[in-house]
N, C-alpha and C positions, 0 to 999 in steps of 0.2 A: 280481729281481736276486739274484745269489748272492753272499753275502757270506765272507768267510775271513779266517783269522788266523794270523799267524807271529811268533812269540817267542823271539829268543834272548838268552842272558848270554852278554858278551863280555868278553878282560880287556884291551878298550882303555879309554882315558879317553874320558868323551861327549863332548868336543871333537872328539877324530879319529876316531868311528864318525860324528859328523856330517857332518865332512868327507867322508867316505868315501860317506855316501849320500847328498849333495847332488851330487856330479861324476854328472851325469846320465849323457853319453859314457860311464861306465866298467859302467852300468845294461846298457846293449845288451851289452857285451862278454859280461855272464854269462850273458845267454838267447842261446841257439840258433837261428841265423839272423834277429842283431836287428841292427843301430844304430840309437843314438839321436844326434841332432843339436839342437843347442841353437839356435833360432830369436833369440832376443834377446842383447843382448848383458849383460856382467857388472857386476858381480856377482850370485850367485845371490840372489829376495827374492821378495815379493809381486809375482806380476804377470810374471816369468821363463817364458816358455813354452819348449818342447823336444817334441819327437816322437820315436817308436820306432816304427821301420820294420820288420816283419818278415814272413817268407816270403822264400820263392826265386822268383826272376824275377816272372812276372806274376801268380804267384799271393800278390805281398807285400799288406799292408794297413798302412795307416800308423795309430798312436795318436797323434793330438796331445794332449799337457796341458798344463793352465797350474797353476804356484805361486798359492794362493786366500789359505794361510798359513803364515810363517817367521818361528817364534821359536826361534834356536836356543838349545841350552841354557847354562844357565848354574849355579855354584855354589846348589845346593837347590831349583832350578827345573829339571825337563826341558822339555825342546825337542819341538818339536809343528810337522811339514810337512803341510800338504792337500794334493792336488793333483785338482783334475778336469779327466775325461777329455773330449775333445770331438769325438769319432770317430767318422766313418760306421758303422763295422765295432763298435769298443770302446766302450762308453760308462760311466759311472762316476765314482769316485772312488778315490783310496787315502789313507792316513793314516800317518806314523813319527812314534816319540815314541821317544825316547832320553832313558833318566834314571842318571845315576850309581847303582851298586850295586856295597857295597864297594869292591873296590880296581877295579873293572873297570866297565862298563854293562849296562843294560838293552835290550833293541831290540824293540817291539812294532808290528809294521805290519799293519795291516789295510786291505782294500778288499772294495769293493764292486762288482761287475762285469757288467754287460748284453750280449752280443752280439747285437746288431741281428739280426732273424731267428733265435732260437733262442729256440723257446719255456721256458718258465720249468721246463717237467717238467726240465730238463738242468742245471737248477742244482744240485743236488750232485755231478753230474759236473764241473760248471763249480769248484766250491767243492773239491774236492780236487785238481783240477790245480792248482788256483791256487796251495793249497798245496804242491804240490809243483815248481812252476817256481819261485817267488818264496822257497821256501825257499833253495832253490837257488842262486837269484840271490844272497839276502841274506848265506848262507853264503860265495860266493867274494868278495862285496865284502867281509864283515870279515874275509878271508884272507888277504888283498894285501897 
């Protein structure tokens, strides 16, 4: 499995960077050629599933995940999401934790990522794309 990490300081408050990366829907919008669709209904918590569909036409593959754990944060505590993946294609987990710093937040998300049929010599290929889509992604969510 190849594992990666993305951190950034933001100068929202960790309330609305949580917000922000809890609205799964708005996850698809920042990868290329994604939606996600939220399978359960709300509110978002333990046990909340949602998928990300991506590719064009027939060559899409879906990730389904489910919420494992959601503590969002709070005044001297940050807030900590799991989510694992449960995908033919994707398998894994990923991880955000948002912690107040100074006037603005912290955002460290890490996951951990398998594609079914890809042997393990391609995980640091696997490990710097990750970083570079999910930077990505994570940059236009706290841009919005």
């Amino acid at each position: 499995m190849s594992r990666f990490r993305v951190e950034r300081a933001v100068g929202l408050p960790p309330a609305e960077v949580w917000r922000r990366l809890t609205d799964w829907p708005a996850h698809g919008a920042q990868v290329p050629f994604t939606r996600t669709t939220v399978l359960t209904a709300g509110p978002t918590g333990v046990g909340t599933r949602f998928s990300a569909r991506t590719g064009p036409g027939r060559l899409a593959f879906e990730d389904p995940m489910e919420v494992v754990r959601f503590e969002p944060p709070e005044p001297g505590r940050p807030g900590v999401c799991r989510l694992v993946k449960h995908g033919r294609v994707v398998l894994g987990w990923a991880m955000f934790e948002v912690a107040g710093e100074g006037s603005g937040s912290r955002v460290r998300w890490t996951e951990e990522l398998r594609l079914r049929g890809v042997p393990g010599l391609f995980d640091p290929v696997l490990a710097a794309a990750g970083r570079v889509v999910f930077g990505r992604a994570l940059d236009g969510l706290l841009r919005n």
